[in-house]
N, C-alpha and C positions, 0 to 999 in steps of 0.2 A: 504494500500500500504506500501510496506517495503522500509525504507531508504538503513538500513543496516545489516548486520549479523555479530555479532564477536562471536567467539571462543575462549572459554577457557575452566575451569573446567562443565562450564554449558553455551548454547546457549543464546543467548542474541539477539534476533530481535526487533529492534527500525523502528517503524512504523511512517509515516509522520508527525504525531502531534508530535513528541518526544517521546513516550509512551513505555515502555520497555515490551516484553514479552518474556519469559522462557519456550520453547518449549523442549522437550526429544529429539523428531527428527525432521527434515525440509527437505521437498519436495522440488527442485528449477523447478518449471514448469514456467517460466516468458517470456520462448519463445524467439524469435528474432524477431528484425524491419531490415525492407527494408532497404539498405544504403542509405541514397540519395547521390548525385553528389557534394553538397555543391561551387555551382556554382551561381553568379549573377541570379535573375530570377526565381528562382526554386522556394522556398517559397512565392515570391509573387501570381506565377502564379498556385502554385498549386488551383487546381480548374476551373484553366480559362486555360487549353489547355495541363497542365502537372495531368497526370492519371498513375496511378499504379494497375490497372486493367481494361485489355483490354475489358474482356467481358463485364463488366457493362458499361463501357462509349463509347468503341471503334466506336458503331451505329453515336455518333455524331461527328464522321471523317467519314461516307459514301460519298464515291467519293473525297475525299482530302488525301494532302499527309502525311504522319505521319514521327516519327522519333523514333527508339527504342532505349536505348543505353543498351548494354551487348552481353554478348556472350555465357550464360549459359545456361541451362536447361529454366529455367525463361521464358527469355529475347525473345529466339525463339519458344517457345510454344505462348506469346504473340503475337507476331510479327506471325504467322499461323492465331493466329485471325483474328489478324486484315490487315491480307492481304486477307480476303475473300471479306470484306467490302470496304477499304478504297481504293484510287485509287494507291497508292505506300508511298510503306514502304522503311523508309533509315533506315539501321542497323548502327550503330555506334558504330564499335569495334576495340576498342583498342590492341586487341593480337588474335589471332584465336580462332575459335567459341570453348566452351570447352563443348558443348551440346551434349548429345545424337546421334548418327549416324542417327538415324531414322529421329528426329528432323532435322539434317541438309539435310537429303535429301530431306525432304515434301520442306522444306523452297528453296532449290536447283531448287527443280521444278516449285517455282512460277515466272513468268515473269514480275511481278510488285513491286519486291521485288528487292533492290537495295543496296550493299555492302561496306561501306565507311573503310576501315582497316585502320591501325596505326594510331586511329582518338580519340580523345576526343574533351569530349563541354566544352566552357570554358566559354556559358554564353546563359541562353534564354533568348530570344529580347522578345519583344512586347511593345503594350502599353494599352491597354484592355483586352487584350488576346494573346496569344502565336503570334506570326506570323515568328520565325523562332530559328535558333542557330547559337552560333557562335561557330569555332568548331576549331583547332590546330591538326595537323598531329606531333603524339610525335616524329616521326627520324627528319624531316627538320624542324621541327617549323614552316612550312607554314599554314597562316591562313586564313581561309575561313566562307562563309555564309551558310545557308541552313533553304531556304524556307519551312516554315510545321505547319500546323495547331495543330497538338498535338505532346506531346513527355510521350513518356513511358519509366522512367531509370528504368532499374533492372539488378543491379550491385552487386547482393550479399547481403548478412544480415549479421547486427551485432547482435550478442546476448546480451540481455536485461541482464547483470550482474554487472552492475553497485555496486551492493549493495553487491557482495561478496567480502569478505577480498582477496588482490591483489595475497596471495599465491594459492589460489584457483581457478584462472583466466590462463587460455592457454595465451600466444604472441594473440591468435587471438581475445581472448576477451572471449574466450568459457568456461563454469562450469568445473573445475576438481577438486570436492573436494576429499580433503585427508584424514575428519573425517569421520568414519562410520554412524552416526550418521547423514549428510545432505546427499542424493541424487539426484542427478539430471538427469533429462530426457527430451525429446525433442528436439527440435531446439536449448534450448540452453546451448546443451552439444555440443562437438566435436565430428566428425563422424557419426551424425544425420543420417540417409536415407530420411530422406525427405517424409516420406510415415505416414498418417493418423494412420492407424492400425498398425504402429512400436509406435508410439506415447502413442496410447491407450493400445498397451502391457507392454511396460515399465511403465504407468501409476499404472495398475493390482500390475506387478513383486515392481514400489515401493512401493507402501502400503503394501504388503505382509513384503517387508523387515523393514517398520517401524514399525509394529505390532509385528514384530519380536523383536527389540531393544528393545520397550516398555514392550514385557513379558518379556524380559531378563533383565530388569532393569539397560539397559548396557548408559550410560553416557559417 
């Protein structure tokens, strides 16, 4: 695992023990994590009612009510899940849905699907297990409860770039490097598509370009 990367005349990747190594060129594939909410409750309860994947756990909300928070792509392809299964879905969204047309219309069409706007959680309850949120309307700051056995956030990723030098880093947190010599691909570059096989092409196209530098002896 890599701490850090600095640039200068020659790469310098310090790996967790401290350990220095001198690479020609660097691939940044390190991907991005799910945001969480960073909200009371989240970390305790992960496992015991808060899931960030609907398919695998969603079965153990059959006939209960759930809570999604987001409004993206994500957030409502989840929330179609688990509105086949569970008895009602509360969507918790903060600004208008910013998903796919299609997505909003499947989700449009379900009757058990239930729409909470200008809404954030400011805290999962429970005390073994999830049993609800607490949730603040950001125009009035009116605050309120909501009863639900599970809660699914998907609120965006951050990209895992911790370890690149800070000039190298977008406002959003995303890879832009400036040397020829590092590349970056995937999710945790800016302007990602989001698609498997954009991934594994740019995967292809970077090793093509580092086998390049490498025959070219370029530093």
């Amino acid at each position: 695992n890599v701490d850090k990367l600095d640039v200068a005349e020659r790469l310098i990747l310090t790996d967790w023990e401290g350990v220095e190594h001198y690479p020609e060129a660097v691939i940044v594939a390190s991907g991005a994590s799910l945001r969480k909410l960073g909200v009371p409750g989240e970390e305790q309860f992960t496992g015991r009612g808060v899931s960030r994947c609907a398919s695998c756990d969603g079965g153990f909300y059959r006939n209960m009510e759930v809570a999604v928070i987001g409004g993206g792509d994500a957030a409502v392809h989840e929330a179609l899940v688990l509105a086949r299964t569970s008895a009602k879905v509360h969507m918790i969204c903060r600004s208008p849905l910013k998903a796919k047309r299609e997505y909003i219309d499947r989700l449009d069409s379900r009757d058990n699907v239930v729409f909470h706007w200008d809404t954030e959680v400011t805290a999962v309850e429970g005390e073994m297990k999830v049993a609800g949120l607490a949730l603040r309307n950001v125009n009035s700051g009116a605050e309120s409860k909501l009863d639900c056995a599970g809660v699914f956030p998907f609120i965006g990723v951050e990209p895992n770039t911790a370890f690149l030098p800070a000039a190298m880093r977008t406002a959003g947190g995303y890879a832009a490097p400036t040397d020829p010599r590092i590349i970056a691909i995937g999710a945790v570059r800016a302007d990602y598509g989001g698609q498997a096989v954009q991934a594994m092409a740019e995967g292809v196209g970077a090793a093509e370009a580092a086998h390049a530098l490498l025959s070219n002896g370029v530093r």
